[in-house]
C-alpha positions as a Markdown table, in Angstrom:
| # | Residue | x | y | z |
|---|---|---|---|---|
| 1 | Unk | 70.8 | -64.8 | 26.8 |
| 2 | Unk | 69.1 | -66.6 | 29.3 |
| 3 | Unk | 65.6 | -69.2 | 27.7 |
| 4 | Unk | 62.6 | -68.1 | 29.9 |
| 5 | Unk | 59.7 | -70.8 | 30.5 |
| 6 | Unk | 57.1 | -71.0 | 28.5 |
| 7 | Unk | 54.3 | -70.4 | 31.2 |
| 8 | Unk | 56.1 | -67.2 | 32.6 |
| 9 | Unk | 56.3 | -66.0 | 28.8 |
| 10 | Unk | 52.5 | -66.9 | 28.3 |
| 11 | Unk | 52.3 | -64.9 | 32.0 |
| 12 | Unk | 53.9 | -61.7 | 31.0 |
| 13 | Unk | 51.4 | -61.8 | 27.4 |
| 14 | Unk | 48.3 | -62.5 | 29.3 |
| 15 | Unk | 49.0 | -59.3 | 31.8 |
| 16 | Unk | 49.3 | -57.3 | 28.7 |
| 17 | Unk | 46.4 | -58.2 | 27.3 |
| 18 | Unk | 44.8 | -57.5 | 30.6 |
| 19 | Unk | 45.5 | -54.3 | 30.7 |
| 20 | Unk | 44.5 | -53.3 | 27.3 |
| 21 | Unk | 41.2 | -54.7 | 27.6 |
| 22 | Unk | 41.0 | -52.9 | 31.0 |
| 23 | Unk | 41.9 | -50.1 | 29.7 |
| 24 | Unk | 39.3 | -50.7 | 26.8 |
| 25 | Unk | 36.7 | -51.1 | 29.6 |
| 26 | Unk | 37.2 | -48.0 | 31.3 |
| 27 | Unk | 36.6 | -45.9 | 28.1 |
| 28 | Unk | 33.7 | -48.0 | 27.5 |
| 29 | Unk | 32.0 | -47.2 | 30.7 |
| 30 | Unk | 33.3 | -44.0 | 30.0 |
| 31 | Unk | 32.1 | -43.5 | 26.5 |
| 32 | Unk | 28.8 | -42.1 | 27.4 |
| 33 | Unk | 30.0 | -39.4 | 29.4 |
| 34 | Unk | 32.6 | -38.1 | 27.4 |
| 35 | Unk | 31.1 | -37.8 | 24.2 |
| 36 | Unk | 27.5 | -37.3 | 25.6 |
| 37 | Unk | 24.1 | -39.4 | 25.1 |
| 38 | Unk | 22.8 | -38.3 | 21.6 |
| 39 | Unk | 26.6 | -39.5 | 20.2 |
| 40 | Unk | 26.5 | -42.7 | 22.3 |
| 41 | Unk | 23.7 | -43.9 | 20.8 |
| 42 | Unk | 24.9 | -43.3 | 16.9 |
| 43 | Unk | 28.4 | -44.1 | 17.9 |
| 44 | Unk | 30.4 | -47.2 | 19.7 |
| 45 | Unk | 34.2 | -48.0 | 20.1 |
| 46 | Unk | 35.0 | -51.2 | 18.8 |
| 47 | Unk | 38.3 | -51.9 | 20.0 |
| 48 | Unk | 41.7 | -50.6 | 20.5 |
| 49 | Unk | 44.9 | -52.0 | 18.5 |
| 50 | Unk | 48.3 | -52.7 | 19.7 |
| 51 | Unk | 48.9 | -48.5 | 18.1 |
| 52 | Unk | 46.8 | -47.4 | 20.6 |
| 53 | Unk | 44.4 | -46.3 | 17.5 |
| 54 | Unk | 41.0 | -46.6 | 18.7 |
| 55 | Unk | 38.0 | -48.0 | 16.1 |
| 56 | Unk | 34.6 | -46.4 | 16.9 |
| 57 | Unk | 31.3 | -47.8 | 14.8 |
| 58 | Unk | 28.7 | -45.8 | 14.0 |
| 59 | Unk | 25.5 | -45.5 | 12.6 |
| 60 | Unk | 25.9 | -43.6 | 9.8 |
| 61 | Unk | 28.9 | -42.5 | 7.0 |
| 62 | Unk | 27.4 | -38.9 | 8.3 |
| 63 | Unk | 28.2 | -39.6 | 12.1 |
| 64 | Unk | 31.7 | -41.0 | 11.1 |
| 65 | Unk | 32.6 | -37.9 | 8.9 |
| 66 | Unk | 31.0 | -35.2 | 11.8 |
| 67 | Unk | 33.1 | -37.5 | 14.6 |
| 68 | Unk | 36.4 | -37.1 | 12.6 |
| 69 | Unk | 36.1 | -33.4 | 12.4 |
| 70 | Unk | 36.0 | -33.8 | 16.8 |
| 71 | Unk | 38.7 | -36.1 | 16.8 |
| 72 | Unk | 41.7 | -34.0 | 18.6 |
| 73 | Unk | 39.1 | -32.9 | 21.2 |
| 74 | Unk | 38.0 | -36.5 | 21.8 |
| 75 | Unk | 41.3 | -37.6 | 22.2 |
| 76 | Unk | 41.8 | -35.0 | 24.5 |
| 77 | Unk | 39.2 | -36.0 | 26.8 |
| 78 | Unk | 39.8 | -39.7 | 26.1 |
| 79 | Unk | 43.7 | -39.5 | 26.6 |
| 80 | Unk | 43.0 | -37.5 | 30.1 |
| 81 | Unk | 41.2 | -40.7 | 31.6 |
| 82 | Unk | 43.3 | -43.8 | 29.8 |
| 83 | Unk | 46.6 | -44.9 | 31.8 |
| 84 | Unk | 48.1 | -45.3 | 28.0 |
| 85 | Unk | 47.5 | -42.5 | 25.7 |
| 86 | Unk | 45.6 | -43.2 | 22.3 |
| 87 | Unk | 47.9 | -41.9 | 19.3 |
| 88 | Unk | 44.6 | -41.6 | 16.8 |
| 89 | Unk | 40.5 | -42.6 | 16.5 |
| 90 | Unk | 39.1 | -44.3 | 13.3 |
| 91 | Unk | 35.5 | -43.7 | 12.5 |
| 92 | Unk | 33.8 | -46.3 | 10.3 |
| 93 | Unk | 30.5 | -47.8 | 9.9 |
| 94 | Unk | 31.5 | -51.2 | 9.2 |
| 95 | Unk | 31.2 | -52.5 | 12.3 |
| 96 | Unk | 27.8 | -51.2 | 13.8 |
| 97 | Unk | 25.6 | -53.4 | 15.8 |
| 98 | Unk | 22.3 | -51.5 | 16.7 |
| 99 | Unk | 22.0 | -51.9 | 20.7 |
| 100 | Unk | 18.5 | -53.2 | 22.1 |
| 101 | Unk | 19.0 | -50.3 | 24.5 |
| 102 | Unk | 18.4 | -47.4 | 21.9 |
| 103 | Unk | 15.3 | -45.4 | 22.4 |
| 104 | Unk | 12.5 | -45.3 | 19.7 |
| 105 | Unk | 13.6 | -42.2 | 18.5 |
| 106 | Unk | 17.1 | -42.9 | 18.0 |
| 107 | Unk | 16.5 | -45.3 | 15.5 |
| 108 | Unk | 16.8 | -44.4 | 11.9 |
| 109 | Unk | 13.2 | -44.2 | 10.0 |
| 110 | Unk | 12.2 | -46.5 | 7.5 |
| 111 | Unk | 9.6 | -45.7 | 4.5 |
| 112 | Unk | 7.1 | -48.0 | 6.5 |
| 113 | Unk | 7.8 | -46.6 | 10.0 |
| 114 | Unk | 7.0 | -43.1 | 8.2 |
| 115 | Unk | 3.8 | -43.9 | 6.1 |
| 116 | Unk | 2.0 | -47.0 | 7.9 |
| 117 | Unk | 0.2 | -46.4 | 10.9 |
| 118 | Unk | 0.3 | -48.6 | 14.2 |
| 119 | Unk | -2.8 | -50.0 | 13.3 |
| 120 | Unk | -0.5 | -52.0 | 10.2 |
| 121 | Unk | 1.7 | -53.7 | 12.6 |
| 122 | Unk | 2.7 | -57.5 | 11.1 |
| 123 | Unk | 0.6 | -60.1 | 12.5 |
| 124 | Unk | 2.8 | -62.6 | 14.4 |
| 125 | Unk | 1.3 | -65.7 | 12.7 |
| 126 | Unk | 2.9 | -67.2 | 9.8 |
| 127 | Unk | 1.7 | -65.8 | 6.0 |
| 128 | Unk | 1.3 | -69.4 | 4.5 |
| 129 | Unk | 0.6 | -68.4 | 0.4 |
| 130 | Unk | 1.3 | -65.5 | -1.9 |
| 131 | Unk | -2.3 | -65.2 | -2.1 |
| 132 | Unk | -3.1 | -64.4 | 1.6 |
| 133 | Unk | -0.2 | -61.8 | 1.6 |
| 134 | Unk | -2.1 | -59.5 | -1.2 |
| 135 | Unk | -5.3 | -60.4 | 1.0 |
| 136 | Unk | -3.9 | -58.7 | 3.8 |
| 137 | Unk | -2.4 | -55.5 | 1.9 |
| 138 | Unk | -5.6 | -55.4 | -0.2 |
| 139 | Unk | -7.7 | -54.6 | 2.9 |
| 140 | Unk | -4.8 | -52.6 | 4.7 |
| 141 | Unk | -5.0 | -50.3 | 1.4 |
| 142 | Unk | -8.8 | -50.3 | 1.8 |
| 143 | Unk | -9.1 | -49.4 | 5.1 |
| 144 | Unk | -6.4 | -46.4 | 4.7 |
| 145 | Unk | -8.3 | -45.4 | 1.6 |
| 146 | Unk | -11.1 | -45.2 | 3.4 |
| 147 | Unk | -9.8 | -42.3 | 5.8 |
| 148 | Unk | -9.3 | -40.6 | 2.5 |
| 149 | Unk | -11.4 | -37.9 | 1.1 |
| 150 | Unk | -12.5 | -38.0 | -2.5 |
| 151 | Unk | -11.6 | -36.2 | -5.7 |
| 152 | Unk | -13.6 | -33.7 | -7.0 |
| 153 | Unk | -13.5 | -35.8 | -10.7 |
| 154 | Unk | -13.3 | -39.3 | -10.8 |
| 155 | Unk | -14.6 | -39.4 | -6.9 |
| 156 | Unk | -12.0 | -41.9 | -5.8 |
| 157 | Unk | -9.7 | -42.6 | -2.6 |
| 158 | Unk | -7.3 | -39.2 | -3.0 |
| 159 | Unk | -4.7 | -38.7 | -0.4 |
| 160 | Unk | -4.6 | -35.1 | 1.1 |
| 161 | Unk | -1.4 | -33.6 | -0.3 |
| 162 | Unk | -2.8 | -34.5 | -3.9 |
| 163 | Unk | -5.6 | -32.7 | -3.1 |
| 164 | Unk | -3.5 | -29.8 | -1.7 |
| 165 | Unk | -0.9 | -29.6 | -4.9 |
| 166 | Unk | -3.7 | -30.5 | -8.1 |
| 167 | Unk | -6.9 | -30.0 | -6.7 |
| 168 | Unk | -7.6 | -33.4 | -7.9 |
| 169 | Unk | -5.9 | -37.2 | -7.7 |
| 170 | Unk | -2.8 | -37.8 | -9.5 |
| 171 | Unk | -4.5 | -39.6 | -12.1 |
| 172 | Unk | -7.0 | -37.0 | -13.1 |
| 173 | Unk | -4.0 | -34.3 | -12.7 |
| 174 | Unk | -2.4 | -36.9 | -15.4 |
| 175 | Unk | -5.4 | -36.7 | -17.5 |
| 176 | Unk | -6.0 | -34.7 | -20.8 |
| 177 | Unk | -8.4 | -32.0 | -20.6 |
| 178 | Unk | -11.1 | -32.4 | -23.3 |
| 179 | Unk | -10.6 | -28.9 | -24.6 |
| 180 | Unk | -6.5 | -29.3 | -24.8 |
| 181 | Unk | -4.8 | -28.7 | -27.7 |
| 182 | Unk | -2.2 | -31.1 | -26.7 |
| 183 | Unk | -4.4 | -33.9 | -26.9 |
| 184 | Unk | -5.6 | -33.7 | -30.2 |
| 185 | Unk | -2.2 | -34.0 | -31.5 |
């Protein structure tokens, strides 16, 4: 058995790592056409392993579980571009970075996103005491109260869907009736 040098050893490892992160780039660049834009943006392959099993992040436990239920067709369409067939995919979330390039709309909602208006965007300057913080959500909670109509009762700020389901705020709907039995026991 014949010793080989070192720099034609580190050669021959360096071409194969080439060619697996070729091959990695072409299914990148090819990513978006094979599984389509609205998966694209909720799902990302990661990398592939020396198995030829290929890691995919997504966005969501959801999008992992609905991708594994496609896996034989998208190793079908993957396996028909790579020069080295992939022998499985692995969906997890564990390794999702957001990219800057997802549209509004893809991005998942948040409780804030949903109920504050553009009109309650953050200021940029800094918030310098615990004081000026409740300031500043005071009159945010004022100004939407404002847009409010009243209750019937007690006349205060009452959103619309209280209105709609009690016919009056949640805190008169709450309330004991003066002529309840249940309150005078």
């Amino acid at each position: 058995m014949a010793l080989e040098p070192v720099d034609r050893v580190l050669g021959t490892l360096r071409k194969a790592q080439w060619k697996q992160q070729r091959e990695f780039g072409k299914l990148q660049h090819a990513w978006a056409e094979v599984v389509g834009s609205v998966v694209a943006a909720q799902a990302q392959p990661t990398q592939i392993n020396s198995q030829q099993v290929l890691f995919v992040a997504t966005s969501s436990a959801v999008w992992a579980q609905n991708l594994a239920f496609e896996r034989q067709r998208l190793l079908a369409k993957l396996n028909a571009l790579l020069n080295k067939p992939l022998t499985d995919i692995r969906f997890s979330t564990s390794q999702w970075r957001s990219r800057s390039t997802h549209s509004q709309s893809a991005k998942p909602w948040t409780p804030q996103s949903l109920v504050m208006g553009p009109d309650n965007a953050v200021s940029p300057k800094a918030v310098t005491s615990h004081q000026e913080v409740f300031l500043r959500w005071s009159e945010r909670v004022k100004a939407q109260s404002q847009k409010y109509p009243s209750c019937p009762q007690c006349h205060c700020a009452t959103p619309p869907a209280e209105l709609q389901r009690w016919s009056v705020c949640c805190l008169c709907a709450v309330r004991p009736k003066e002529n309840d039995v249940r309150s005078e026991i």
